[in-house]
C-alpha positions, 0 to 999 in steps of 0.5 A: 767589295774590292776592285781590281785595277790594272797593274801600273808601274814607274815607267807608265809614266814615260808612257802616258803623262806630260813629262812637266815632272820627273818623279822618284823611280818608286811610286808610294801607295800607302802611308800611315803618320809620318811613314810611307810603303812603296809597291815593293812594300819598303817603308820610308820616313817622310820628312817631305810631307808632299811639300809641305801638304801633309800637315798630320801626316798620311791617313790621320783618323781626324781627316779620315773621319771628316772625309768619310762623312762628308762622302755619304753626304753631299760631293759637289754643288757649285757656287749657285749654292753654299754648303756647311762644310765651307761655312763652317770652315770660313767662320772657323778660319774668321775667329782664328785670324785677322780675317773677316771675309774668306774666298775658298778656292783649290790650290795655292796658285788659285788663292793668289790669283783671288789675292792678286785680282783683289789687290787690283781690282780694290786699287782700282775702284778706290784710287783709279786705274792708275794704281796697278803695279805689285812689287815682289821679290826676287826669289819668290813663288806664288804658283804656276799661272801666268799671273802668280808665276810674273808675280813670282821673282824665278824668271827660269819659270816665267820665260818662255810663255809670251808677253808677262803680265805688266806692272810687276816689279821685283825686289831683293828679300829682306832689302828695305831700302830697296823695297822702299826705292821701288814703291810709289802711289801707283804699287796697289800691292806688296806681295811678301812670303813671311818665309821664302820656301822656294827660293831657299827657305829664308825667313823675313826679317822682323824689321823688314816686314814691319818696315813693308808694312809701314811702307804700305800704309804710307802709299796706300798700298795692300800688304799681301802675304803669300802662306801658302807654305808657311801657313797652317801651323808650319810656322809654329803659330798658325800663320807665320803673320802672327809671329812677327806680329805684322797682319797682312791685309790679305793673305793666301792659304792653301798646301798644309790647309787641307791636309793632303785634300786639294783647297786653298784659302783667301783671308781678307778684311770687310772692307777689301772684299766687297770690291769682289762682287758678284761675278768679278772672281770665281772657281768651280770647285772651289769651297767643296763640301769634301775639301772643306770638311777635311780642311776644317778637320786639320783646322781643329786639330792644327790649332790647339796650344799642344799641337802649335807648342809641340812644332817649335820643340820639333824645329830645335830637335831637327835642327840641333841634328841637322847642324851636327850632321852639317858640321860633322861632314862638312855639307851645310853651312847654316840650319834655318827656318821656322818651325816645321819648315827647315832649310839646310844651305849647303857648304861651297864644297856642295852647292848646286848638288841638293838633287844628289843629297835627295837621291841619297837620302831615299836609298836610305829609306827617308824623303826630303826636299829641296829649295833650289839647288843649294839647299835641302829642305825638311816639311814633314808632318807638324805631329811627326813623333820624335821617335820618326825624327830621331829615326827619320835624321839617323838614316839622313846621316848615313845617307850623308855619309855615304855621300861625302865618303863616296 
């Protein structure tokens, strides 16, 4: 049986919600793979993949399943309890990566605060109140609570909410020198993303992560990874930690994890974990028997040989395209990234204006991203066909050519 809804439009949000965003002036209602249909039935290419949330794409047959079962079965239990759906999930999340414990939470920003408390709280019971202070980096960004938005190095985020956190120093990405001119044996942790979404898309250098680490082990210090980006496939490797070869001692999950579905993830070892005791952290939602049935279903999918090989063969076809078009139109001065996270750097003659190469682009009926002012960022599904691609990056071009020739 159908219901009816109230008609709803574009300009009801003006109307009702907190104007924190500034949405697109379409609003997307239905979306199969990487193609998406506005209430005006246009179809647009999605190479956004809701920030780099989509990992299989709009309505993929895996999740739908997963969550349809799920939904005759059991919604809500609370932490008082456990679930299958979590379990199954956590022990799947164990085998696949360095982790022996896991604490599932609802977003990024929740998987961080979890990181970050537990950096804390291990430095404390082992070491003393003393050893408190995080070192990040400039430009970094790991959500939007107070904690995680100090932790993140964008003061346009973090101004203006009263008194910071203490102890939270920032250093420039990539900049060993400066990374080990600022850690003492009171750092509890080195909060690092192996790829810096926000702040532009940059990857770590090898020796600059292997150099934090070793930085850290000098000091006894954590080495936290945020992927929440870079996470779940986008890197080609299912965490971006294992193609450095550099393994955090806790590292954050959320974004592509659930596919679309609302969870995040805090990986850790035996050893750190038990310093969050019963009753130290918590989340009312967090392992959610639909979120972890979902999430457990991009797992299997994400990680296979096929899927994770396919991701970088994805990566060189956009980025082969993406430099002809920059070099022909004279609008990006480098392509860069890893795997299905893709930055455009505009050219001196375009900085500051990503915003007016997103507009373009969606009057040609494609959805991109950007990461700061200067640069333009693709996200898309980690399964996208190369027939989207190719016909995702022919619309792209002539968006940039109306653009440039305007």
């Amino acid at each position: 049986m159908s219901v009816e809804h109230a008609q709803v439009e574009r300009a009801d949000f003006d109307k009702v919600m907190v104007p924190n965003y500034a949405p697109a002036a379409f609003i997307p209602v239905r979306g199969e793979g990487s193609r998406v249909w506005d209430q005006s039935g246009r179809e647009l290419i999605d190479f956004a993949g809701g920030i780099a949330v989509n990992s299989l794409g709009h309505a993929h047959p895996a999740l739908v399943k997963a969550l349809t079962e799920q939904a005759h079965k059991i919604w809500h239990v609370s932490n008082v309890f456990t679930n299958e759906p979590a379990l199954r999930l956590a022990k799947k999340l164990v085998d696949a990566t360095f982790a022996e414990r896991v604490f599932l939470a609802n977003s990024g920003a929740e998987a961080n605060e979890a990181a970050f408390k537990l950096a804390r709280r291990y430095a404390h019971d082992v070491y003393g109140p003393q050893k408190h202070e995080i070192i990040s980096a400039t430009n970094s960004f790991h959500g939007r609570t107070l904690f995680t938005v100090t932790v993140g190095g964008q003061p346009k985020y973090s101004d203006g909410f009263g008194p910071k956190m203490e102890g939270i120093t920032h250093v420039p990405f990539n900049d060993l020198d400066a990374l080990k001119a600022a850690i003492s044996d009171k750092t509890c942790a080195v909060v690092l993303e192996p790829v810096q979404g926000e702040g532009g898309v940059l990857p770590a250098d090898q020796a600059y992560l292997e150099g934090a680490r070793k930085l850290c082990d000098e000091h006894n210090a954590l080495l936290v990874f945020d992927e929440v980006q870079s996470g779940m496939g986008r890197s080609g490797h299912l965490f971006a930690y294992q193609h450095y070869g550099v393994t955090p001692d806790i590292l954050s999950s959320a974004k592509s994890l659930g596919g679309g579905f609302p969870i995040g993830a805090m990986l850790t070892t035996t050893e750190i974990a038990k310093h969050l005791a019963v009753g130290t952290h918590g989340t009312t939602y967090g392992g959610n028997p639909l979120a972890s049935a979902v999430a457990e279903a991009v797992l299997d999918v994400i990680n296979t040989p096929d899927v994770l090989k396919g991701i970088n063969a994805k990566h060189d076809r956009f980025k082969t395209r993406l430099e002809a078009i920059g070099a022909k139109y004279g609008i990006f001065t480098e392509v860069r990234g890893l795997g299905l996270l893709i930055g455009a750097a505009l050219s001196d003659a375009w900085k500051g204006k990503a915003k007016d190469v997103l507009n373009a682009a969606e009057k040609e009926a494609v959805m991109v991203l950007q990461a700061g002012p200067d640069v333009v960022r693709f996200a898309p599904s980690l399964v996208i066909p190369d027939a989207d691609i190719d016909e995702g990056l022919d619309r792209f071009e002539r968006a940039v050519a109306k653009l440039t020739q305007a």
